[in-house]
N, C-alpha and C positions, 0 to 999 in steps of 0.2 A: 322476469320471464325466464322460467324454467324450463333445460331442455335437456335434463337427465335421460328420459325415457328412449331416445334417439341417439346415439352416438355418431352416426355420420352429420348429424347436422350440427352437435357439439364441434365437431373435431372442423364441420366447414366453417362453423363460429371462431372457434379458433385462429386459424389460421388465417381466414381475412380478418383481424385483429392483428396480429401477429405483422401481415404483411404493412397494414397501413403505419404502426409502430413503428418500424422498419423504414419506411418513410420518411415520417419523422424523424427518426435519429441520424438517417441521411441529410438532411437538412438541416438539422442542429451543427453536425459534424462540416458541412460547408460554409456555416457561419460562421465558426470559428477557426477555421482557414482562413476567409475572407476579411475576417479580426485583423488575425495576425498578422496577414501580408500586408494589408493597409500600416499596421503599427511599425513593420519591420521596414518599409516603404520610406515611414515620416524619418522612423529614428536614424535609417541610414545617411540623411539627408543634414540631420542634423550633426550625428558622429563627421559625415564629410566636413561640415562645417568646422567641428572642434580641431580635428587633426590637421586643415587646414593652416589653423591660426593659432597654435599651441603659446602659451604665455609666456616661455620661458627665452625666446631668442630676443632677438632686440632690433627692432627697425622701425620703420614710418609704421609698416599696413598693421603691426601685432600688437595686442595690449603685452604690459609690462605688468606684472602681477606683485604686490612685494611679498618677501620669502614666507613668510606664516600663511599667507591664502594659496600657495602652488601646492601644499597636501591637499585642502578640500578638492583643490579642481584638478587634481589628478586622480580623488578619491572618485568623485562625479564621474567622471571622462568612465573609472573602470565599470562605475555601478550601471552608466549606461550602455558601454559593453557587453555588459553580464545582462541585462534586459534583452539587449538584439540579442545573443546564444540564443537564453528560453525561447525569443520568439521562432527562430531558428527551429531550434526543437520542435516546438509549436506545427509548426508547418512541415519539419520535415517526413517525407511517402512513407511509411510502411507498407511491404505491398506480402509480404507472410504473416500467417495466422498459426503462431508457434504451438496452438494444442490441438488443431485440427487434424482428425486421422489421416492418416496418408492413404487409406483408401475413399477418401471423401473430395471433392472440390467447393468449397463453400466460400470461399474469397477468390479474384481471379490470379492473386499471389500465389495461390495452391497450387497451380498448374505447372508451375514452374519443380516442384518437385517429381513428378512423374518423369521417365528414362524415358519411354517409351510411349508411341498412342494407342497399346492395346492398354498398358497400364492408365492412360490417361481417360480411354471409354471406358474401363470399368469402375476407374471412380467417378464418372460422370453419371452411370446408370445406376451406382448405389447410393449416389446423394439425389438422384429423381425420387427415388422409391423412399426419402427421408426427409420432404420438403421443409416439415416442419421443423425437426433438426437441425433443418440448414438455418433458416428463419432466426432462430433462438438464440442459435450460435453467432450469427450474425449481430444480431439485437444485442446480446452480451458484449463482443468484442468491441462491436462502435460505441455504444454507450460510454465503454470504459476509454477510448481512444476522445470521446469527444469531452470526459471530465478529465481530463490528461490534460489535453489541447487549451481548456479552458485555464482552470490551475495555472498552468506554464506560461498564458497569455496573464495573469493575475499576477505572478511572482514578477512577469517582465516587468508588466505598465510600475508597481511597486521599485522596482530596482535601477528604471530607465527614470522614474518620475523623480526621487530621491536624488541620481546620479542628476539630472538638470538642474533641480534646484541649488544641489552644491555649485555648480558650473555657474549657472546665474549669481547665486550668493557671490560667491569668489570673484566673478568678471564687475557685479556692482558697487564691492565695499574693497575689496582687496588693488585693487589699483592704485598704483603712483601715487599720488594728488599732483 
């Protein structure tokens, strides 16, 4: 369905396109927030656990590790670590959109750069008359925020997953007898 001959009904195509996209990427971008807080959630629970019962003291409540298996499970302990960070990352707000013009507001981070609210209505009245702009610029930046998010969530689950297994490994075979 061809709608060259029309250009406002092009540009209305557009644009509600554009806005449902838009949408979507808001939602993609909430899922993986909602990832990663769950992930960062589990792993905190678990690191409390580790730090808790560390191998290396000597009592009733600790395991006792012998000295060749205290590298893995301190190797573990960091790699899990280094998973919560990314998750960290992951989730943490960005709330500016570093290539948006300063006469524009198209994130509600942007607002925070204007001094003044004559400065602040007239970049409000110049991103109305550029909806579509806004739209794109938006679509672009979360897009790339939510493969960011996602990524960061991949390298975590990889470096928190590794880090356990060492920690299990070492707390199973590494013990006393």
């Amino acid at each position: 369905m061809e709608h060259a001959g029309d250009p406002e009904l092009v540009s209305a195509i557009t644009l509600s396109f554009a806005r449902g996209l838009l949408v979507e990427v808001r939602e993609e971008l909430s899922r993986a927030d909602t990832k990663a807080s769950i992930l960062l959630a589990t792993w905190a629970v678990i690191i409390g656990f580790a730090v808790s019962n560390p191998p290396t003291s000597v009592s009733a409540q600790t395991v006792t590790l012998r000295p060749e298996w205290l590298g893995p499970w301190w190797l573990g302990l960091a790699l899990t670590l280094l998973g919560t960070g990314l998750l960290v990352a992951a989730v943490y707000p960005r709330t500016r959109h570093l290539t948006t013009p300063t006469d524009r507001v198209y994130f509600f981070g942007d607002s925070s750069s204007h001094v003044n609210v004559e400065s602040y209505r007239n970049a409000i009245v110049a991103t109305g008359h550029a909806e579509l702009d806004r739209i794109v610029d938006q679509l672009w930046t979360l897009s790339r925020a939510v493969s960011r998010k996602n990524y960061l969530i991949q390298l975590a689950i990889v470096a928190a997953g590794l880090g356990t297994i060492l920690i299990v490994l070492a707390l199973a075979v590494g013990r006393w007898p």
